[in-house]
N, CA, C and O atoms as CSV, one atom per row, in Angstrom:
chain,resi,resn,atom,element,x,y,z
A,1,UNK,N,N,-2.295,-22.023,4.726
A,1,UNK,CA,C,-1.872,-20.617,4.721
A,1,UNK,C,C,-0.676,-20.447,3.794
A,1,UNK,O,O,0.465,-20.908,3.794
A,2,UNK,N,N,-1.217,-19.784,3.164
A,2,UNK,CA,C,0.457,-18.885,1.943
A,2,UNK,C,C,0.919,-17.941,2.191
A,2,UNK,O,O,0.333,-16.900,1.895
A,3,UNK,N,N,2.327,-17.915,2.925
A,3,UNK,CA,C,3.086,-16.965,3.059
A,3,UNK,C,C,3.291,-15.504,1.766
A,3,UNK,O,O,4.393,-15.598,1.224
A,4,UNK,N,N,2.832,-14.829,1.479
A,4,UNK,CA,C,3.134,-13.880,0.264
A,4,UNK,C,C,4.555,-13.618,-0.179
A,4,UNK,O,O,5.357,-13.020,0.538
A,5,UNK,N,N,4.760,-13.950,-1.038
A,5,UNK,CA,C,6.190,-13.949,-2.080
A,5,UNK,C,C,6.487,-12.474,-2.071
A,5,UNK,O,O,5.748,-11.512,-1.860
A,6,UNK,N,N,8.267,-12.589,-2.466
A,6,UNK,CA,C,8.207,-10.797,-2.416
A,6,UNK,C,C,7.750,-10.472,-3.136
A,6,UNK,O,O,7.485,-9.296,-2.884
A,7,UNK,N,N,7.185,-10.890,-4.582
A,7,UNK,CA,C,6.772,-9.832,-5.516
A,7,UNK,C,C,5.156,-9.372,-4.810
A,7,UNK,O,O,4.461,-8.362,-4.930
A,8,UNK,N,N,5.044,-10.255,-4.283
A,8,UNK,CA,C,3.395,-10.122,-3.384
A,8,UNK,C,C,3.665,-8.772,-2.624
A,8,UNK,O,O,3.116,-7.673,-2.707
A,9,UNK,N,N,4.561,-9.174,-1.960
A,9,UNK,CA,C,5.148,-8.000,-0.397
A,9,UNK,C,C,5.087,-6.849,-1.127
A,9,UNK,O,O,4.315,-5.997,-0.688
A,10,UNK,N,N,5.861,-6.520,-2.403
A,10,UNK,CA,C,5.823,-5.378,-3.200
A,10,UNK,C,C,4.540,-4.913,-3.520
A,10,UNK,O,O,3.905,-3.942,-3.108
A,11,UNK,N,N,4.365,-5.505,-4.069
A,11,UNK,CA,C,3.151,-5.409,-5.128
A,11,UNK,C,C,1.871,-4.666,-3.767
A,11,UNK,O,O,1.408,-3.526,-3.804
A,12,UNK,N,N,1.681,-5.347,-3.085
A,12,UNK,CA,C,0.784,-4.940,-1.730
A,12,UNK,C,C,1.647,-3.332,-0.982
A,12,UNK,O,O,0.914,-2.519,-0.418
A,13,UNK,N,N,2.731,-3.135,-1.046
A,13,UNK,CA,C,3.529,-2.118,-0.718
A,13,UNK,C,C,2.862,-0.832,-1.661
A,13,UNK,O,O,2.356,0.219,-1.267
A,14,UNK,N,N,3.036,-1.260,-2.840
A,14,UNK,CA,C,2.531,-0.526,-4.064
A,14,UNK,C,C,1.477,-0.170,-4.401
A,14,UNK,O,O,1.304,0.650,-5.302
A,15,UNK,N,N,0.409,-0.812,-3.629
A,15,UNK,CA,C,-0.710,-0.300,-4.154
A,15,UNK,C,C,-1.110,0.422,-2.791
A,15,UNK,O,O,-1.819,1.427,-2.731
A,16,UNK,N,N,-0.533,-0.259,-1.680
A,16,UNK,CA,C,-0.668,1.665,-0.356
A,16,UNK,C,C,-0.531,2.878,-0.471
A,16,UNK,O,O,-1.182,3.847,-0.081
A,17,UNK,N,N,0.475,2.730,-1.104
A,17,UNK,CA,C,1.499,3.993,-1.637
A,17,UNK,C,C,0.607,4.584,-3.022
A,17,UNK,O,O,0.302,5.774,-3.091
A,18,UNK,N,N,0.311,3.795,-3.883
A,18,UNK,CA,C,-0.418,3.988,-4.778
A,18,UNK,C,C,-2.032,4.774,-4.727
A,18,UNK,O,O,-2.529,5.685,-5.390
A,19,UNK,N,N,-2.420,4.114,-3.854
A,19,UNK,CA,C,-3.781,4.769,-2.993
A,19,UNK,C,C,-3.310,6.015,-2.717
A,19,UNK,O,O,-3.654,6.981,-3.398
A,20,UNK,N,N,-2.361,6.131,-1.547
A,20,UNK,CA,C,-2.357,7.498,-0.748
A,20,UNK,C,C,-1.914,8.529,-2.023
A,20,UNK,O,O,-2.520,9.596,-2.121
A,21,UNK,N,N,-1.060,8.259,-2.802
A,21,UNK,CA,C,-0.532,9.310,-3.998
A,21,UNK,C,C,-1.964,9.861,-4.844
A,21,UNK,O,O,-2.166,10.915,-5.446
A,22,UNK,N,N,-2.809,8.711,-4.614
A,22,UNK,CA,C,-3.899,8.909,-5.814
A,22,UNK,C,C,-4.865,9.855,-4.887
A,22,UNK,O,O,-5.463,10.787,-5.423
A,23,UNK,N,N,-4.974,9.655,-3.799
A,23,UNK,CA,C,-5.645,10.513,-3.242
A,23,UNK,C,C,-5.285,12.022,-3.128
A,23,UNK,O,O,-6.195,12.835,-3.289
A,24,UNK,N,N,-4.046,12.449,-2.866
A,24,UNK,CA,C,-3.049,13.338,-2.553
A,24,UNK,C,C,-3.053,14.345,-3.901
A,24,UNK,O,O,-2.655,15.509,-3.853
A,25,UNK,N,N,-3.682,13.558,-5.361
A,25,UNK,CA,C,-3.677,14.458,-6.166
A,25,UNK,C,C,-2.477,13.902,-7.293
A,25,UNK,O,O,-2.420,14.462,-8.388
A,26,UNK,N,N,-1.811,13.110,-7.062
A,26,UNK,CA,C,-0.826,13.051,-8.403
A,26,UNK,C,C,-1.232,12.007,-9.429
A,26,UNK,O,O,-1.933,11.008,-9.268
A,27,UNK,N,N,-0.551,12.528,-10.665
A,27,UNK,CA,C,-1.187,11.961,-12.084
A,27,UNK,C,C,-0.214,11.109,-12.317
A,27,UNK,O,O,0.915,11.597,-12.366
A,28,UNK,N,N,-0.360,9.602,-12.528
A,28,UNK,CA,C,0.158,9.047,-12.885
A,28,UNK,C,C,0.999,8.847,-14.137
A,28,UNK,O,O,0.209,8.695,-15.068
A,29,UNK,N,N,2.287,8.779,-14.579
A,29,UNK,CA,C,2.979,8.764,-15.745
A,29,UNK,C,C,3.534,7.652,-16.147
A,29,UNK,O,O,3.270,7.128,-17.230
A,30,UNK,N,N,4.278,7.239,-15.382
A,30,UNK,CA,C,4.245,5.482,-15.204
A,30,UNK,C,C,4.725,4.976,-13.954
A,30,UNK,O,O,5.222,5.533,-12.976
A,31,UNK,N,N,4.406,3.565,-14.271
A,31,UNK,CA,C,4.446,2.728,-12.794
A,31,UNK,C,C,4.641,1.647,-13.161
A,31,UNK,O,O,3.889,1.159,-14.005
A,32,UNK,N,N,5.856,0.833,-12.572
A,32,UNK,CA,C,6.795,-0.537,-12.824
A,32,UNK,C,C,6.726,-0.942,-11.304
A,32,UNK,O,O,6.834,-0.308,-10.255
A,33,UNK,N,N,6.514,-2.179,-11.604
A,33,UNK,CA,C,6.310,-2.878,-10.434
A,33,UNK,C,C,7.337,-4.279,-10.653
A,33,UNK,O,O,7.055,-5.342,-10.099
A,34,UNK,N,N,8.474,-4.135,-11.475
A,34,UNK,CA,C,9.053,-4.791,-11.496
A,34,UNK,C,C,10.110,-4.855,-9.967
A,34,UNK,O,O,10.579,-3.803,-9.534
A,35,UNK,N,N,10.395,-6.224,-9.247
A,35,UNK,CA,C,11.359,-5.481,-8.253
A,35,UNK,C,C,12.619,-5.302,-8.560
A,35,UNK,O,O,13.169,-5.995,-9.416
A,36,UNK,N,N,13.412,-4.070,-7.705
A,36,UNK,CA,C,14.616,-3.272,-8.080
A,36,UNK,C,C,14.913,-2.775,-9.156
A,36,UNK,O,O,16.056,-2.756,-9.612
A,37,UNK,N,N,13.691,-2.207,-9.814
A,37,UNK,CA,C,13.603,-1.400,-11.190
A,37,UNK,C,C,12.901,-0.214,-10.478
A,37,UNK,O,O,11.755,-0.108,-10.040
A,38,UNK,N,N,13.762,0.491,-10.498
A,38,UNK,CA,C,13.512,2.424,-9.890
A,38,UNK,C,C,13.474,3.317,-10.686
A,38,UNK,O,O,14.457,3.351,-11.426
A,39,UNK,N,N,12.400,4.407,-10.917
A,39,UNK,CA,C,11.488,4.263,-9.551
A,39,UNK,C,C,10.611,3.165,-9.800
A,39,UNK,O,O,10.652,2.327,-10.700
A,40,UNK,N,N,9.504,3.363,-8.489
A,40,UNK,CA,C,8.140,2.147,-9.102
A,40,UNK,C,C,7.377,3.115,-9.941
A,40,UNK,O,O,6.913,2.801,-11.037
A,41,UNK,N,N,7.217,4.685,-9.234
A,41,UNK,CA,C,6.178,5.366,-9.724
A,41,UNK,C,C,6.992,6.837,-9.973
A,41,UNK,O,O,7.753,7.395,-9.182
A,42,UNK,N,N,6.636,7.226,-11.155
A,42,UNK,CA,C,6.803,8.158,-11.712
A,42,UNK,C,C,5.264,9.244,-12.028
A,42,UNK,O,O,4.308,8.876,-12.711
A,43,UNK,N,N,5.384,10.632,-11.317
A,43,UNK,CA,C,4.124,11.367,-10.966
A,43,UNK,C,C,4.012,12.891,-11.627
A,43,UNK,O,O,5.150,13.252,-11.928
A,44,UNK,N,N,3.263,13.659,-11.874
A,44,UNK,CA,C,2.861,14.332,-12.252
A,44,UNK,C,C,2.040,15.221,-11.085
A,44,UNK,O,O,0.852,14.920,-10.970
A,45,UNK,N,N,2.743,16.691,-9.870
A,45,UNK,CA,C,1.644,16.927,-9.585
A,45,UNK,C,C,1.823,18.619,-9.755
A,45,UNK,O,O,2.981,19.014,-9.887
A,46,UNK,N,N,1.002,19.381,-9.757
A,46,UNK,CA,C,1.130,20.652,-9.817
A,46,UNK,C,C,2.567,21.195,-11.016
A,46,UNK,O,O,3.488,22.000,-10.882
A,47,UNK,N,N,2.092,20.178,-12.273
A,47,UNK,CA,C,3.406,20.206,-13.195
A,47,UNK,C,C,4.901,19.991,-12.436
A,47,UNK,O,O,5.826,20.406,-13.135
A,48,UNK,N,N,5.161,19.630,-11.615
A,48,UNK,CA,C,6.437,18.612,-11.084
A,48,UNK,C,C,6.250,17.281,-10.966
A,48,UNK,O,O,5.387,16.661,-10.345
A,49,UNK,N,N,7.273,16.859,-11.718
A,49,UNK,CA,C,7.743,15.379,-11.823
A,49,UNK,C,C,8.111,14.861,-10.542
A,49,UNK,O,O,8.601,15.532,-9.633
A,50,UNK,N,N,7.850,13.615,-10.508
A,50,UNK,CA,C,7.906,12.868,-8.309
A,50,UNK,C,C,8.809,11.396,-8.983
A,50,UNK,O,O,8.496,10.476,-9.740
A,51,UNK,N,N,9.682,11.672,-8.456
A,51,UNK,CA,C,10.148,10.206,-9.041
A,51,UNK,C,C,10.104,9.368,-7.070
A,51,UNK,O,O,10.529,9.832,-6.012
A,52,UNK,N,N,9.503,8.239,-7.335
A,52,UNK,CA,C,9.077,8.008,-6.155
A,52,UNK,C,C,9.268,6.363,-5.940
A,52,UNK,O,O,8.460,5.582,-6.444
A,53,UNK,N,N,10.265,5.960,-5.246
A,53,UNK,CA,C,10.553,4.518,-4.919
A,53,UNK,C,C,10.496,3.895,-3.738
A,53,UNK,O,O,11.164,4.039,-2.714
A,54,UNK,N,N,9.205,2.858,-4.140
A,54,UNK,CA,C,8.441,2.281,-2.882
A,54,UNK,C,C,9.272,0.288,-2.178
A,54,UNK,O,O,9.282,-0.928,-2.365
A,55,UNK,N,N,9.599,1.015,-1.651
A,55,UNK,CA,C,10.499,-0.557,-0.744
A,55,UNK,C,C,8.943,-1.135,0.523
A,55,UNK,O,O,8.081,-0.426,1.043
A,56,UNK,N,N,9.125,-2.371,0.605
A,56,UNK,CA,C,8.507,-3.306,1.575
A,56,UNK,C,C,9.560,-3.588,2.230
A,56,UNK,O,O,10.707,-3.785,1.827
A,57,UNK,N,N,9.053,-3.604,3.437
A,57,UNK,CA,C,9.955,-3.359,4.981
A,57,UNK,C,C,9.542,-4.254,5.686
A,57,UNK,O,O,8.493,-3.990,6.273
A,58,UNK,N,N,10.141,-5.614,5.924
A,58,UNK,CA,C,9.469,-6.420,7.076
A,58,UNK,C,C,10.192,-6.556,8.298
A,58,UNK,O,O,11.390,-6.777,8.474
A,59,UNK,N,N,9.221,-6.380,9.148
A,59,UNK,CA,C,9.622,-6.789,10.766
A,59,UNK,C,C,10.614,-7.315,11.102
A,59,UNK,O,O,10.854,-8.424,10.625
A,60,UNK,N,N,11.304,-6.869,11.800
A,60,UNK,CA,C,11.681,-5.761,12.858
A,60,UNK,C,C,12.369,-4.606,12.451
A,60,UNK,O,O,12.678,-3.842,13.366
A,61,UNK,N,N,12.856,-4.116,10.707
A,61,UNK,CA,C,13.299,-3.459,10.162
A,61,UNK,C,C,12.445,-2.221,9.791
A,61,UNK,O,O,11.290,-2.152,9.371
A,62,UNK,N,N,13.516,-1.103,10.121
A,62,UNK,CA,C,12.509,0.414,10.262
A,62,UNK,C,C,12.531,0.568,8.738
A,62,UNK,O,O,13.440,0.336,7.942
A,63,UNK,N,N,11.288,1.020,8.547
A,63,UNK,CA,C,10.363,1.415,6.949
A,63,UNK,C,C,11.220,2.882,6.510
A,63,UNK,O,O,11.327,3.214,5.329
A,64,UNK,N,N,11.721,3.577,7.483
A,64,UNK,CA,C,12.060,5.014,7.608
A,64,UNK,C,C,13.607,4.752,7.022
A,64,UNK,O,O,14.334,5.566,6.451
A,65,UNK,N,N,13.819,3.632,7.282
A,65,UNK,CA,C,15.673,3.518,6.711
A,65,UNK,C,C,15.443,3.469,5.358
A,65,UNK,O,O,14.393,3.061,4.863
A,66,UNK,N,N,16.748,4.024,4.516
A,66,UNK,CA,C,16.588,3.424,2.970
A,66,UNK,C,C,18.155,3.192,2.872
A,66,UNK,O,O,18.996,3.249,3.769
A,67,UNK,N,N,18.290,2.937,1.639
A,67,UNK,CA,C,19.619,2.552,0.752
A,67,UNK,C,C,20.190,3.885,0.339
A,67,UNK,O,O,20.104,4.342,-0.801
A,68,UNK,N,N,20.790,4.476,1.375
A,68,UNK,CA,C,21.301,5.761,0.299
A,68,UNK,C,C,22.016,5.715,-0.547
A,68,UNK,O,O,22.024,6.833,-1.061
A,69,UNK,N,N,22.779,4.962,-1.133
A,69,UNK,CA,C,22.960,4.896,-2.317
A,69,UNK,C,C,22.076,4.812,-3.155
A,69,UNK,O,O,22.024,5.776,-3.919
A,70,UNK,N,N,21.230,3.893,-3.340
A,70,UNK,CA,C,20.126,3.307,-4.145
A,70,UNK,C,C,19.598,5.456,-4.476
A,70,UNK,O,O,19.798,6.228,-5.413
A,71,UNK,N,N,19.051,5.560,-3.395
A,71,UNK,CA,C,18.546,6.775,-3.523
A,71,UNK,C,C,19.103,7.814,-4.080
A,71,UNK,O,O,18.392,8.572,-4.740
A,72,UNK,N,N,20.747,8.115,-3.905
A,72,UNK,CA,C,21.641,8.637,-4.244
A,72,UNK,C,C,21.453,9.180,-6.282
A,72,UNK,O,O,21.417,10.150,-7.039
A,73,UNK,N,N,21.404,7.938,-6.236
A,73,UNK,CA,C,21.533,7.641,-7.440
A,73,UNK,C,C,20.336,7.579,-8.630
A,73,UNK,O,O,20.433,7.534,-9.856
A,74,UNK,N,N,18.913,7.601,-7.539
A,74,UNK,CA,C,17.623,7.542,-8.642
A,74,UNK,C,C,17.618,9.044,-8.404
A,74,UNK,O,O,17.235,9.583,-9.442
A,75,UNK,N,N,17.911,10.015,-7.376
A,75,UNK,CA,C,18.217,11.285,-7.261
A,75,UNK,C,C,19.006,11.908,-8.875
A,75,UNK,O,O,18.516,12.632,-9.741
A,76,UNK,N,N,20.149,11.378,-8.801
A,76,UNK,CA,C,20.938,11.924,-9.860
A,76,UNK,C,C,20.141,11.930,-11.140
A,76,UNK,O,O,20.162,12.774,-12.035
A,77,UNK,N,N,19.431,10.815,-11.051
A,77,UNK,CA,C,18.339,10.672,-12.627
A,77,UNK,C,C,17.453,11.722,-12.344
A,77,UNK,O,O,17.420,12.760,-13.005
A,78,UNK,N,N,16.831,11.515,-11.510
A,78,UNK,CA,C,15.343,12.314,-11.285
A,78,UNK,C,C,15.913,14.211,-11.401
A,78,UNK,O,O,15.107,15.140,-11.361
A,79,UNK,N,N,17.293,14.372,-11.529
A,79,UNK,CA,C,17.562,15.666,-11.480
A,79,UNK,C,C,18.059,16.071,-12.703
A,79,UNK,O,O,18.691,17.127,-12.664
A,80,UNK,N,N,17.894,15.216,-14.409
A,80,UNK,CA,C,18.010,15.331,-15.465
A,80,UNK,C,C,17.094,15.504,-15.524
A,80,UNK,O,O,16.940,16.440,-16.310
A,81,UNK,N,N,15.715,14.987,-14.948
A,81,UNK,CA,C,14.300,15.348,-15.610
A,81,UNK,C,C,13.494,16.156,-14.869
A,81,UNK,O,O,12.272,16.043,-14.785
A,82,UNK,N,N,14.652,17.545,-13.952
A,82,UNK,CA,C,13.985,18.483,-13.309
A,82,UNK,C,C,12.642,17.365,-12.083
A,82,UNK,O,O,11.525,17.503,-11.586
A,83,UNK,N,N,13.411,16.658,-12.124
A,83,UNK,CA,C,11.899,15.901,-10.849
A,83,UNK,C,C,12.498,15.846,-9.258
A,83,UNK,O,O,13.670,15.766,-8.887
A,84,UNK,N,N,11.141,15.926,-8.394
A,84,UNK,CA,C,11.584,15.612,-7.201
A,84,UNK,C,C,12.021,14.097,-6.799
A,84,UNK,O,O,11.807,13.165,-7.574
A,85,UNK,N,N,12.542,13.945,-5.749
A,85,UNK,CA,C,12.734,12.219,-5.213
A,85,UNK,C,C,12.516,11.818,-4.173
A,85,UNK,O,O,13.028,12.485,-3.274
A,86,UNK,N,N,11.684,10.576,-3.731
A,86,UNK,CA,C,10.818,10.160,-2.757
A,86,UNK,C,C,11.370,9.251,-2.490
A,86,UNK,O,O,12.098,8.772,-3.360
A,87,UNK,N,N,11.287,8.603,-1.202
A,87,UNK,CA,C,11.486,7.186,-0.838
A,87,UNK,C,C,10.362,6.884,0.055
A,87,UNK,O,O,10.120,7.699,0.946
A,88,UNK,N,N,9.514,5.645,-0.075
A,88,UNK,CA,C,8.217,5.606,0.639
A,88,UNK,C,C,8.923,3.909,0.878
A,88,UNK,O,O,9.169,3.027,0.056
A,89,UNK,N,N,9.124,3.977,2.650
A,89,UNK,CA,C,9.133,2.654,2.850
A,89,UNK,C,C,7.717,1.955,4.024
A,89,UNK,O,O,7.285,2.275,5.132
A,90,UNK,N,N,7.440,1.032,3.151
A,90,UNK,CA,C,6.167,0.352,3.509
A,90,UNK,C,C,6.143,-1.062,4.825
A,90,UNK,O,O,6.193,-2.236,4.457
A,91,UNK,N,N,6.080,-0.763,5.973
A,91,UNK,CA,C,6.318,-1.896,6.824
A,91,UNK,C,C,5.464,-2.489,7.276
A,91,UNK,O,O,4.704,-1.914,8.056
A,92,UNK,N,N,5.265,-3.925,6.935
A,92,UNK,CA,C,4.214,-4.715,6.845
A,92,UNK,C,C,4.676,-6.089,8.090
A,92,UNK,O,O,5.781,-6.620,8.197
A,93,UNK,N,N,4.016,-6.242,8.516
A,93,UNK,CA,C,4.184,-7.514,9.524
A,93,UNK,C,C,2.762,-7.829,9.519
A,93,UNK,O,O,1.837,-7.174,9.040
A,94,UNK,N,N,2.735,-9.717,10.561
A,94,UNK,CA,C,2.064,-10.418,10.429
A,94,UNK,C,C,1.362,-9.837,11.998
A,94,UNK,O,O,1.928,-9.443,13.017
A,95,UNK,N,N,-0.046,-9.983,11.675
A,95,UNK,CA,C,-0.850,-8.995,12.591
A,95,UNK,C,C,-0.913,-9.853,14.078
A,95,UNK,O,O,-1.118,-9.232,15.121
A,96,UNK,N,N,-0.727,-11.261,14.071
A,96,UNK,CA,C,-1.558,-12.426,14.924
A,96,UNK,C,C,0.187,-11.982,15.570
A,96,UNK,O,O,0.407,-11.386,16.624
A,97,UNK,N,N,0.965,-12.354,14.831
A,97,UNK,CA,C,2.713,-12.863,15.772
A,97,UNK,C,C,3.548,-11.852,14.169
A,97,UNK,O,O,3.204,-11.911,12.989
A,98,UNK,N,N,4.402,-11.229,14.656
A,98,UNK,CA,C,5.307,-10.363,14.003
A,98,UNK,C,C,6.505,-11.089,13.303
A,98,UNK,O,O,7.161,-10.837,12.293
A,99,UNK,N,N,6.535,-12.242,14.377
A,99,UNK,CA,C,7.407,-13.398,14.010
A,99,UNK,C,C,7.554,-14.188,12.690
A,99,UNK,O,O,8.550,-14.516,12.045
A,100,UNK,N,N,5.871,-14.439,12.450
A,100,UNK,CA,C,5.398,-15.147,10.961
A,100,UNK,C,C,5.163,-14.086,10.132
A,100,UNK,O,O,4.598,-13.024,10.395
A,101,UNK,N,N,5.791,-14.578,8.805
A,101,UNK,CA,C,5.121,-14.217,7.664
A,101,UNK,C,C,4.152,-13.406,7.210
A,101,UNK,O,O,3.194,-13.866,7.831
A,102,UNK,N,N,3.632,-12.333,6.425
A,102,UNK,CA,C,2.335,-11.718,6.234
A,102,UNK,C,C,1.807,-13.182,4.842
A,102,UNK,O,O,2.384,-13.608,3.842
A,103,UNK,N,N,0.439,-13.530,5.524
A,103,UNK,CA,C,-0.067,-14.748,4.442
A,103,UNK,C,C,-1.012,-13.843,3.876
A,103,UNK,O,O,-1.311,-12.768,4.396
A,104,UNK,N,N,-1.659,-14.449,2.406
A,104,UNK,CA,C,-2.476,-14.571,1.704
A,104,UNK,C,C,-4.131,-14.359,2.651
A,104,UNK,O,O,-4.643,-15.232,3.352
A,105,UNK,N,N,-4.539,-13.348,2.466
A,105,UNK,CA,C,-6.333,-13.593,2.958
A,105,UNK,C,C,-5.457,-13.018,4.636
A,105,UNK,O,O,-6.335,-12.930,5.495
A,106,UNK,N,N,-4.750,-12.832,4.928
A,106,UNK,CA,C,-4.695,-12.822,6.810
A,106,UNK,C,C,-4.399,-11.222,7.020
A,106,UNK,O,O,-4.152,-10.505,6.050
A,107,UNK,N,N,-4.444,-10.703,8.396
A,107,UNK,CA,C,-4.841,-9.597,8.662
A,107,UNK,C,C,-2.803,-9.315,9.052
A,107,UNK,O,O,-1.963,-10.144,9.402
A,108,UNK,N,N,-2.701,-8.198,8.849
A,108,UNK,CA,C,-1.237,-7.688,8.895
A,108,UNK,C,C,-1.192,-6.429,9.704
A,108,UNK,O,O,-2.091,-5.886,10.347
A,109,UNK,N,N,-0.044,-6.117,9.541
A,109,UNK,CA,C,-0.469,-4.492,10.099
A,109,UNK,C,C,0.764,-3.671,9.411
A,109,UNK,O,O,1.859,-4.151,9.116
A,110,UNK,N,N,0.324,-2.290,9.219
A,110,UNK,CA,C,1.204,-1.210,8.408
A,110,UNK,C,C,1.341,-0.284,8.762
A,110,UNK,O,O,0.615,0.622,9.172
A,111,UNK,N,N,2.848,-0.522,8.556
A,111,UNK,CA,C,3.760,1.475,9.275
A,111,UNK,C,C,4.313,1.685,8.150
A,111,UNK,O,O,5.255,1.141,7.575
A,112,UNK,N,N,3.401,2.817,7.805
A,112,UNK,CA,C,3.612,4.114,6.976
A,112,UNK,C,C,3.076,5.168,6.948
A,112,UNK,O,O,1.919,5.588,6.921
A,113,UNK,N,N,4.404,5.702,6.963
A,113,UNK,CA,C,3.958,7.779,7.401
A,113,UNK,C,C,4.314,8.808,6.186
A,113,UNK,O,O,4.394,10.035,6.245
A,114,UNK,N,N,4.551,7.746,4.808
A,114,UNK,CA,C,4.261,8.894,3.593
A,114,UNK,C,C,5.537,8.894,3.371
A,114,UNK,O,O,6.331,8.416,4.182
A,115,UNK,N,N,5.960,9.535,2.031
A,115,UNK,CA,C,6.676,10.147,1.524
A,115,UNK,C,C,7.769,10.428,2.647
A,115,UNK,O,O,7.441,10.475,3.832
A,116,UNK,N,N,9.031,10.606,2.241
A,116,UNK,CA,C,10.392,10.669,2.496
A,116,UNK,C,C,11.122,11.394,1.687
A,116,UNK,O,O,11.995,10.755,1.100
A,117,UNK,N,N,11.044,12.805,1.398
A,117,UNK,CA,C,11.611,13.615,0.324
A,117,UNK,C,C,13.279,13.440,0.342
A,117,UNK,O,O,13.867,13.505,1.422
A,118,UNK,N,N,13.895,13.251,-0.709
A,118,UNK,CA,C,14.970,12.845,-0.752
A,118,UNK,C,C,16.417,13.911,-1.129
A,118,UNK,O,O,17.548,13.427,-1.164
């Protein structure tokens, strides 16, 4: 069993978030999946800009908390380019024991309730 690396944890964070946005209607403009390079995703919907930064949240830590600073501050950008600002935190634990790791191939479980307008 392989524990998933953070860029894994992200990267799997990112493409939830990525799904639900794509469904929801927004056009992608760009998307960095580098970690702590904000935002991840930059959106297009009804001609407003979404500047939108997706954190992985592991167990026992609430998905709903963020860095207000961090946010503070992709805010201040996102308000040179007339855009809104999101924080989508993604909480992932290990499905069998909360205790271990989310592995490679194994079943997990996810708390997320969307967007967090900022």
């Amino acid at each position: 069993m392989k524990a998933l690396s953070e860029q894994e944890l992200h990267n799997l964070a990112m493409n939830i978030v990525g799904r639900q946005l794509e469904e929801d209607g927004y056009e992608f403009m760009g998307v960095n999946s580098t970690l702590k390079k904000n935002p991840q995703f930059v959106c297009l919907k009804e001609k407003i800009l979404h500047f939108i930064v997706v954190r992985n949240v592991t167990y026992p830590a609430d998905p709903k908390d963020y860095d207000i600073k961090l946010m503070e501050k992709v805010k201040e950008h996102a308000i040179k380019f007339e855009a809104k600002t999101y924080y989508a935190g993604v909480g992932l634990a290990n499905a069998a024991n909360h205790e271990l790791p989310v592995y490679l191939n194994e079943d997990y479980i996810l708390d997320y309730d969307g967007l967090i307008e900022i």
